[in-house]
PLY file of the C-alpha trace (Angstrom):
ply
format ascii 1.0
element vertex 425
property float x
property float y
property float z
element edge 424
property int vertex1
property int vertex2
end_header
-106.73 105.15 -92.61
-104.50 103.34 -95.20
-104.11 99.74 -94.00
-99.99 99.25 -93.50
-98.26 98.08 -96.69
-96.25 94.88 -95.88
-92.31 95.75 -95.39
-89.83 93.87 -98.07
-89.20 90.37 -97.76
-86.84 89.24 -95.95
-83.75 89.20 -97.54
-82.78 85.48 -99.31
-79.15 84.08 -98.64
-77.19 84.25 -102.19
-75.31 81.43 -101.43
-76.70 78.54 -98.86
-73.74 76.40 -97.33
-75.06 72.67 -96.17
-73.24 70.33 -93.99
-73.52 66.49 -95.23
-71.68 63.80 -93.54
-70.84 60.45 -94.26
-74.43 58.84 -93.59
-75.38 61.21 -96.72
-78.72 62.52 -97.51
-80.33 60.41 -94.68
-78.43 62.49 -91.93
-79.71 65.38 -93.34
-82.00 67.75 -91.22
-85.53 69.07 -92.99
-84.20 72.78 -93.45
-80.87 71.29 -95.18
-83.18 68.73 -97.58
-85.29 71.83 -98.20
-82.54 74.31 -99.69
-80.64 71.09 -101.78
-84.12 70.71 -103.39
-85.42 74.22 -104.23
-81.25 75.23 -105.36
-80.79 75.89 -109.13
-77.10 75.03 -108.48
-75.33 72.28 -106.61
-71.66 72.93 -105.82
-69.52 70.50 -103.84
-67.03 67.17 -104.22
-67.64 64.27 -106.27
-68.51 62.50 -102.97
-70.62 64.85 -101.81
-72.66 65.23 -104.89
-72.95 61.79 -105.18
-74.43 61.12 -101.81
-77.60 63.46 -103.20
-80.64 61.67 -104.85
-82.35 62.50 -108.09
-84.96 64.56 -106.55
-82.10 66.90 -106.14
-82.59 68.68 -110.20
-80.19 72.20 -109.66
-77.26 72.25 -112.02
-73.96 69.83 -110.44
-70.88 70.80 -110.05
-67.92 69.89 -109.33
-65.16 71.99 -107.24
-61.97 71.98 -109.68
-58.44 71.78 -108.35
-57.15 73.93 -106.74
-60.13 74.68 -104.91
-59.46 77.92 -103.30
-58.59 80.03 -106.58
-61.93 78.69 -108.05
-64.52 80.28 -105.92
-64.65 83.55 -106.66
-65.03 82.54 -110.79
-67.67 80.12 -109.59
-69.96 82.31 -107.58
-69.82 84.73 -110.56
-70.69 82.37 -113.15
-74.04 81.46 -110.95
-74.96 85.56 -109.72
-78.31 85.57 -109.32
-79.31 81.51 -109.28
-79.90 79.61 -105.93
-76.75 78.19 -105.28
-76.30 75.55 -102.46
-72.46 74.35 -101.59
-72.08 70.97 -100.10
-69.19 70.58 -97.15
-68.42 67.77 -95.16
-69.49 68.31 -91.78
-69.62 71.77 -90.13
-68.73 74.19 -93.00
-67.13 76.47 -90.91
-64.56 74.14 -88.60
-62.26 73.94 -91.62
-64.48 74.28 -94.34
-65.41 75.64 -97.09
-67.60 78.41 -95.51
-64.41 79.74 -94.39
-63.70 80.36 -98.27
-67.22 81.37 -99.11
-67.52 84.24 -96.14
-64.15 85.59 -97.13
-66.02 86.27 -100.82
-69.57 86.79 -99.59
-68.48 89.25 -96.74
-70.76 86.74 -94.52
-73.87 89.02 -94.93
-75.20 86.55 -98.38
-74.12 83.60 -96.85
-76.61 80.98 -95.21
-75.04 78.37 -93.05
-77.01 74.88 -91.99
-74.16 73.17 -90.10
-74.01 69.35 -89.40
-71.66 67.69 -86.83
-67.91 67.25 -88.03
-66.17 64.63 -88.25
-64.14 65.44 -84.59
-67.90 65.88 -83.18
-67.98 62.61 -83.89
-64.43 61.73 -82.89
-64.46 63.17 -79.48
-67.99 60.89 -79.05
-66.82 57.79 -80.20
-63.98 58.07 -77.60
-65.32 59.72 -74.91
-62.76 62.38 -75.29
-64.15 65.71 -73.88
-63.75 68.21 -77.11
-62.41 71.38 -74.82
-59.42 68.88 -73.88
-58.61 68.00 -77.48
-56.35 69.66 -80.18
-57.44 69.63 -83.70
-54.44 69.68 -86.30
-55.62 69.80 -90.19
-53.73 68.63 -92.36
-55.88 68.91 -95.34
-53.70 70.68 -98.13
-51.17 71.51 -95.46
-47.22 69.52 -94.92
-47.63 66.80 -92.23
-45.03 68.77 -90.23
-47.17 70.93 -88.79
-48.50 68.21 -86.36
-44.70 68.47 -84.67
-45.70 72.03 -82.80
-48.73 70.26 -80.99
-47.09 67.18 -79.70
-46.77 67.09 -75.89
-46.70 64.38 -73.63
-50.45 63.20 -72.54
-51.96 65.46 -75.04
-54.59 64.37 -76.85
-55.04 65.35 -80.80
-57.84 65.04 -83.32
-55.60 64.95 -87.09
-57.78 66.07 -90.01
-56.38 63.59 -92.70
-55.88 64.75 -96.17
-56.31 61.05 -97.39
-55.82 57.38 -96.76
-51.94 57.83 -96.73
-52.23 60.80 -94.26
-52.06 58.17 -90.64
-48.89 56.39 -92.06
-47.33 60.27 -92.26
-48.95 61.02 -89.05
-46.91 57.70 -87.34
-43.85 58.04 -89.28
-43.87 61.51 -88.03
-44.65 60.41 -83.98
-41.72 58.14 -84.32
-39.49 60.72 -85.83
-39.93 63.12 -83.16
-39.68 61.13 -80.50
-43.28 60.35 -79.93
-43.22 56.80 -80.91
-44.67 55.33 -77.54
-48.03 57.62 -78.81
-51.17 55.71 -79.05
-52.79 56.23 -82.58
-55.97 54.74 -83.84
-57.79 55.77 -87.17
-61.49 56.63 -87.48
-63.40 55.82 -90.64
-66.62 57.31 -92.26
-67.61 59.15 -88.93
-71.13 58.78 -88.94
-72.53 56.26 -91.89
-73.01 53.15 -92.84
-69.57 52.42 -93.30
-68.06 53.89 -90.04
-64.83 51.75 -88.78
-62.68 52.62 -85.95
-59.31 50.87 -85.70
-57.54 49.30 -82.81
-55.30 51.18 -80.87
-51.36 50.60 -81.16
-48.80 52.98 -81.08
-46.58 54.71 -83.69
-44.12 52.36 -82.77
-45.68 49.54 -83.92
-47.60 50.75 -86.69
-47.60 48.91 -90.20
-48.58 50.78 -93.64
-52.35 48.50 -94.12
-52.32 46.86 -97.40
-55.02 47.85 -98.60
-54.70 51.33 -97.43
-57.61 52.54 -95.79
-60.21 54.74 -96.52
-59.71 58.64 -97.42
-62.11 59.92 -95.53
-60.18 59.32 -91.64
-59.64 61.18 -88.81
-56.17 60.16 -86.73
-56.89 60.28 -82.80
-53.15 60.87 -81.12
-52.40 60.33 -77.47
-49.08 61.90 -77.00
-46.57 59.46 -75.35
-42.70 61.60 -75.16
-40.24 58.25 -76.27
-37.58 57.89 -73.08
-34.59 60.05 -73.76
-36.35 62.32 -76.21
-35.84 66.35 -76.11
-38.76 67.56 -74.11
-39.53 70.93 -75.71
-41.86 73.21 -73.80
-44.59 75.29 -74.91
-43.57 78.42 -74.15
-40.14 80.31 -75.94
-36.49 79.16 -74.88
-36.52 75.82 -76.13
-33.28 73.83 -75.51
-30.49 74.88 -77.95
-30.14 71.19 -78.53
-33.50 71.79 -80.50
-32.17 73.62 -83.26
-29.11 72.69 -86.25
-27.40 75.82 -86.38
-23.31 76.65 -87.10
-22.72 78.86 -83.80
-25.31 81.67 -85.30
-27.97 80.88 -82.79
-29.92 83.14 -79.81
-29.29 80.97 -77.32
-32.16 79.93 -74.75
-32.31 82.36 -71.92
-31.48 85.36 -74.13
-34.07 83.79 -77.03
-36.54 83.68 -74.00
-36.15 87.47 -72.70
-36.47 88.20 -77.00
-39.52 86.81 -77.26
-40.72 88.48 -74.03
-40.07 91.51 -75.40
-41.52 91.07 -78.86
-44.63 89.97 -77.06
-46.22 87.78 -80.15
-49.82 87.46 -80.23
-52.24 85.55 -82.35
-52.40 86.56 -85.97
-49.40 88.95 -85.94
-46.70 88.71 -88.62
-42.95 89.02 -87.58
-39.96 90.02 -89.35
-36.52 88.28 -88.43
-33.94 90.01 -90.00
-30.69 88.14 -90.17
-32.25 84.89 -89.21
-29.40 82.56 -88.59
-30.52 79.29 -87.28
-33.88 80.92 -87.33
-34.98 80.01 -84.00
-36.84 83.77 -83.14
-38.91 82.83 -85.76
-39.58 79.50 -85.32
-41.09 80.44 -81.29
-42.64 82.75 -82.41
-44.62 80.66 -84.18
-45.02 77.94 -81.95
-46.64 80.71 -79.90
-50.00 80.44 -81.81
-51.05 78.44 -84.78
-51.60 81.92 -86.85
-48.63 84.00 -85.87
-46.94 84.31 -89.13
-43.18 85.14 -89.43
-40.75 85.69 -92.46
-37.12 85.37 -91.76
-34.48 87.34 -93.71
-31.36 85.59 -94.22
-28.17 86.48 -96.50
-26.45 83.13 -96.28
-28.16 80.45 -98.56
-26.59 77.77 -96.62
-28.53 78.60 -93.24
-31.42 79.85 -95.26
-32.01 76.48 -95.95
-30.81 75.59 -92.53
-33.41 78.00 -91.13
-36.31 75.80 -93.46
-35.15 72.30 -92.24
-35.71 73.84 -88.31
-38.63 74.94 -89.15
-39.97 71.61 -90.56
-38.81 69.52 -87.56
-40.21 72.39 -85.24
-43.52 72.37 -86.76
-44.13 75.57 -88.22
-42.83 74.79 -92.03
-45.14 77.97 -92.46
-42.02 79.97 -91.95
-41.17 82.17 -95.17
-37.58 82.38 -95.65
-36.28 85.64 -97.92
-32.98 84.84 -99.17
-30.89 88.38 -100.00
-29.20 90.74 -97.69
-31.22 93.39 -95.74
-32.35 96.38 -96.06
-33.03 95.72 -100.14
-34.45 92.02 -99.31
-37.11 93.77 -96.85
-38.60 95.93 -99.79
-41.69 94.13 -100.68
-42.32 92.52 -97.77
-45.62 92.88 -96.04
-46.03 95.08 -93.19
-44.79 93.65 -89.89
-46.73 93.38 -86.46
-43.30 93.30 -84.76
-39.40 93.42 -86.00
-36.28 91.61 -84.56
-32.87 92.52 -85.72
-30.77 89.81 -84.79
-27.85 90.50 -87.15
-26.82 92.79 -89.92
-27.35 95.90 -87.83
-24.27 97.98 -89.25
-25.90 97.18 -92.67
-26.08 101.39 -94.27
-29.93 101.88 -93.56
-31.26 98.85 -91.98
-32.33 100.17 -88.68
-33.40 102.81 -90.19
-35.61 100.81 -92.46
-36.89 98.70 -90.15
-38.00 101.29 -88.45
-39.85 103.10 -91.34
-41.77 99.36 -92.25
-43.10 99.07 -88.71
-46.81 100.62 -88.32
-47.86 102.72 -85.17
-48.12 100.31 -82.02
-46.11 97.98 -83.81
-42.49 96.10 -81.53
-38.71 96.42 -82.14
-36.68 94.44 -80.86
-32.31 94.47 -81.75
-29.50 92.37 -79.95
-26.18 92.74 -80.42
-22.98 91.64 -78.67
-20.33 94.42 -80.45
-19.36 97.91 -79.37
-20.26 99.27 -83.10
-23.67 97.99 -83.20
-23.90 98.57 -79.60
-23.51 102.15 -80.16
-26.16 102.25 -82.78
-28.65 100.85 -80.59
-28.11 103.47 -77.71
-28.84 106.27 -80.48
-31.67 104.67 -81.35
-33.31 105.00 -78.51
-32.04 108.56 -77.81
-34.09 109.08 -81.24
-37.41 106.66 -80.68
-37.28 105.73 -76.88
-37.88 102.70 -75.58
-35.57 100.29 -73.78
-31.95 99.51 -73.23
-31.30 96.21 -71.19
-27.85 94.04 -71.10
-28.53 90.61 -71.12
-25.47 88.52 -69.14
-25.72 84.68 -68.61
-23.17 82.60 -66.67
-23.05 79.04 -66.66
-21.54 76.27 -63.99
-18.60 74.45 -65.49
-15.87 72.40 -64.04
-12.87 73.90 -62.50
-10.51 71.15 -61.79
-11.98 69.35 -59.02
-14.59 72.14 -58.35
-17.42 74.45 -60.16
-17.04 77.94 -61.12
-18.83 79.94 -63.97
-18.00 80.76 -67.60
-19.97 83.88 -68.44
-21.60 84.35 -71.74
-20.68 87.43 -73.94
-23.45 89.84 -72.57
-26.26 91.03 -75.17
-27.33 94.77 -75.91
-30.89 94.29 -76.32
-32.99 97.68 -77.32
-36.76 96.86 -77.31
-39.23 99.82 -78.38
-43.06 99.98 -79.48
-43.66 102.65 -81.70
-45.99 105.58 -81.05
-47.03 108.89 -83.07
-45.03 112.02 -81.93
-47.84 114.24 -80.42
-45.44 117.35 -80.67
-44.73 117.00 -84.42
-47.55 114.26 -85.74
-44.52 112.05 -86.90
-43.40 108.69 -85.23
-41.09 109.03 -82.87
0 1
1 2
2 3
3 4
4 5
5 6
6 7
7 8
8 9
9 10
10 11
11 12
12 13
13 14
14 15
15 16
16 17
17 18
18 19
19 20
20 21
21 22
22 23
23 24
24 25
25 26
26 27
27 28
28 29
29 30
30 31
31 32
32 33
33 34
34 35
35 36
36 37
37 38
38 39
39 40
40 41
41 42
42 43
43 44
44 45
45 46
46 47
47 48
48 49
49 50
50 51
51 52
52 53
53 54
54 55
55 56
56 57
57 58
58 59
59 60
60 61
61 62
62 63
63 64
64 65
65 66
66 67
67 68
68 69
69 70
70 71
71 72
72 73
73 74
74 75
75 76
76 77
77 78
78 79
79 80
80 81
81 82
82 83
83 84
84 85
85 86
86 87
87 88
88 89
89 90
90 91
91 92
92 93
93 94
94 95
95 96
96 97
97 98
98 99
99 100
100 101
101 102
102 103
103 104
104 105
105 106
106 107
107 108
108 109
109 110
110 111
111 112
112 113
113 114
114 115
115 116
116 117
117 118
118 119
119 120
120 121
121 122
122 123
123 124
124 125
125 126
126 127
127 128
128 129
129 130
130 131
131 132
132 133
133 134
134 135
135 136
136 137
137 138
138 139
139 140
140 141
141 142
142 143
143 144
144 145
145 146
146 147
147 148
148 149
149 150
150 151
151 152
152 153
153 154
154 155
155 156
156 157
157 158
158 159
159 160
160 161
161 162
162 163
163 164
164 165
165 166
166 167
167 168
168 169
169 170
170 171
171 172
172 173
173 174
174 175
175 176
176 177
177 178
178 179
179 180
180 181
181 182
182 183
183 184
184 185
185 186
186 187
187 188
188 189
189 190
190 191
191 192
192 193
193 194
194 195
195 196
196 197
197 198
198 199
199 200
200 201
201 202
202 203
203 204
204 205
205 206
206 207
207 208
208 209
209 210
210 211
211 212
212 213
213 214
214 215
215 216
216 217
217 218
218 219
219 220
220 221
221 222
222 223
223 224
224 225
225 226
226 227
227 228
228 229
229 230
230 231
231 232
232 233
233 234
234 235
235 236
236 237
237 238
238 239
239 240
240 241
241 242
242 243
243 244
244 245
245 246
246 247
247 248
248 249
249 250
250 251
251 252
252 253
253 254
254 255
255 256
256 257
257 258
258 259
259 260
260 261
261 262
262 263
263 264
264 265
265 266
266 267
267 268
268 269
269 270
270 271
271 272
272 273
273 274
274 275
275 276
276 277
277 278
278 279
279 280
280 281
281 282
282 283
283 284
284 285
285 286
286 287
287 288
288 289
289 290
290 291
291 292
292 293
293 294
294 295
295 296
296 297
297 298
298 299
299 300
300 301
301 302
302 303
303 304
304 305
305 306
306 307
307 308
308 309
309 310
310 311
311 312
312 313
313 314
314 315
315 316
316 317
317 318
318 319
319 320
320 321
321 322
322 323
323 324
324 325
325 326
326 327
327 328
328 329
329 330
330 331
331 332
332 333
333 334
334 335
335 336
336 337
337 338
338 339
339 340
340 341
341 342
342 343
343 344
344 345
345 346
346 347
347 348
348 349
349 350
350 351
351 352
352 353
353 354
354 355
355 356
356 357
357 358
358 359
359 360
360 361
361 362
362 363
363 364
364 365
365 366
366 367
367 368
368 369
369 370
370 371
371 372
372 373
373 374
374 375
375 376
376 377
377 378
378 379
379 380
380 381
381 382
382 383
383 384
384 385
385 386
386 387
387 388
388 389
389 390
390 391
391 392
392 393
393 394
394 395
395 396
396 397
397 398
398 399
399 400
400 401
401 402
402 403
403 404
404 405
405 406
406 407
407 408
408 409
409 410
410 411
411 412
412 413
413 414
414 415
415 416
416 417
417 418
418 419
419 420
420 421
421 422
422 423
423 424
């Protein structure tokens, strides 16, 4: 009998990933130490390559700017070496190995994790980590940070540098958070660690010197007396929004967002945003719902950007032109509302033809015309007709009666294939 013939070796990571944190090559676990020394090339930061000894002899260097763009050109130039990447912390909590799996596929990558800096964070202050929110803002606007304040949250803030905690308290005090209790962590884990006092936004003073880059910002939302409360689900207060009279207001924004039924990852189109505010909660619904809002007007296009901003999802892509010829090379939408524009030759129609199988459309109207459009529609594609009617209380003399709304035509559909004909319906 033939004695068995070994199998292959096992197959060898192209690309090893290795978490380093601020206490440097001393943190590091044997496995990590192991794959720095036997790599042929050493990617990574300045800092991080710095905190490496000579023993470490691969080829350094440096990520260029902008980092993103670089990598595939990078792992190209190095095919076939033994390439080690340095990231701070755990590689894959908004890291690098995000990046590097995207190119990779995942199946060539090796991961050797080490804790993050909001591991650290979360121990230094006791602060259970399933009860925190982490907001980067590393290479993304400060503004974001607006969509996750609520009062007696708690919030771990990725800092892009030593200026990011004055943004993060100018911010606080802007929205109304001022009373917030911030305090800055340093060098999580080395030598150098240093965690601030706490104060609140209120109070806080730009240090001179400023203080080190590499900071996390721990928040502990405090709503300012008086300040708009805005909720975390859709129909925030109309007092939210700057608009000129073009705005969905609450209740009927509310039953509009019901119906488009957002989920996480999906991409929305708003045609004729006005104030913008279907995008914008739709948005807020889930830090990676994406919406673009179509808007012929460049006054509230840029009136849809600043409500976006202050609403915390400056994310929001804003197409200036008039629909349907502005919706041309957009990508493919998860879900369409039509909030305007729907007499527009071919825009239903359009919208319509853009939205993939299983896909949402949702129209509102308050005319007879467009009205009438909607009620073929669904005679055509199915779905839903609903009138929306919303009365408030106001003052009658010396008593209370109600002022009615103009009622909304709402049509709300989600596309399926025609069985009977193999087309969409």
């Amino acid at each position: 009998m033939n004695p068995a013939r070994p199998g292959p070796p096992p197959a060898v990571a192209a690309v090893t990933v290795v978490g380093i944190g601020a206490d440097g090559w001393a943190g590091l676990p044997d496995a990590s130490r192991a794959a720095l020394d036997e790599a042929e090339v050493l990617i990574g930061g300045p800092r991080q390559l710095d905190l490496l000894p000579e023993r470490c002899t691969g080829q350094r260097v440096a990520w260029p700017t902008p980092l993103r763009p670089a990598v595939p050109a990078l792992l190209a130039a190095h095919a076939g070496r033994r390439i080690a990447v340095l990231a701070s912390g755990d590689p894959m909590f908004y890291g690098i190995g995000r990046a590097l799996a995207e190119e990779t596929g995942g199946a060539a990558l090796r991961v050797l994790p080490h804790p993050s800096s909001v591991s650290h964070a979360a121990a230094r202050l006791g602060w259970p980590l399933e009860d925190v929110e982490v907001v980067t803002l590393v290479g993304r606007p400060a503004a974001r940070l607006a969509a996750a304040l609520h009062d007696s949250r708690r919030l771990l803030v990725l800092s892009a540098d030593a200026r990011t905690p004055g943004e993060v308290a100018a911010l606080l005090r802007d929205r109304g958070f001022g009373p917030s209790r911030v305090r800055v962590l340093e060098q999580l884990g080395g030598p150098r660690e240093h965690i601030g006092g706490r104060i609140t936004a209120d109070e806080w003073e730009e240090p001179r010197p400023p203080g080190d880059p590499l900071n996390i910002v721990a928040v502990e939302c405090r709503r300012a007396p008086g300040a708009l409360r805005l909720g975390a689900v859709p129909g925030l207060p109309d007092e939210a929004y700057e608009h000129d009279g073009q705005l969905t207001k609450r209740h009927v924004r509310a039953a509009t967002l019901a119906a488009l039924a957002p989920a996480p990852g999906e991409l929305l189109w708003d045609v004729g945003g006005g104030s913008g505010s279907i995008a914008v909660e739709w948005m807020r619904t889930h830090p990676s719902c994406r919406a673009i809002t179509v808007e012929r007007d460049p006054v509230r296009a840029a009136r849809i950007t600043r409500n976006a901003d202050r609403l915390g999802v400056p994310g929001l892509r804003v197409v200036t032109g008039a629909a349907p010829a502005a919706l041309a090379e957009l990508p493919p939408p998860d879900a369409v509302f039509i909030g305007g524009g729907l007499t527009a030759p071919g825009l239903l129609d359009a919208c319509w033809q853009a939205l993939p199988d299983g896909g949402r459309l949702v129209a509102n109207t308050v005319t007879l015309e467009s009205e009438a459009l909607l009620a073929d529609a669904c005679r055509r594609h199915g779905g839903e007709l609903v009138k929306l009617a919303v009365a408030h209380a106001v003052p009658v003399g010396g008593f209370t009666g109600w002022r009615q709304a103009m009622p909304v035509t709402q049509w709300a559909v989600h596309k399926t294939p025609d069985p009977s004909s193999g087309a969409d319906r």
